[in-house]
C-alpha angles and dihedrals in degrees: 000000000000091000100054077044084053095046090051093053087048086047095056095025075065092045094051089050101044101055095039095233113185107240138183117258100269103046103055126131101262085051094050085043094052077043096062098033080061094066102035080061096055090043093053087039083062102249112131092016095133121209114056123201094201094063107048127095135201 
């Protein structure tokens, strides 16, 4: 889930970029792309992952 969460924040952090839209400080398109490098790292550290073989019984 955090890495479709990821994809969206590049996507937009593209966005941003590409058609040059004048943002505040804080939403510019570095910060929505650290943003979303945040989250591909927790997806691939295994946080927000979803299913989880060690807690399902049969």
């Amino acid at each position: 889930m955090l890495a479709i969460i990821a994809a969206v924040a590049f996507f937009i952090a593209f966005l941003i970029n590409a058609a040059e839209i004048s943002t505040n400080d804080i939403f510019t398109s570095t910060n929505v792309m650290l943003l979303g490098l945040t989250l591909l790292a927790l997806h691939v550290a295994g946080i927000g992952g979803g299913w989880s073989g060690r807690g399902r019984r049969r």
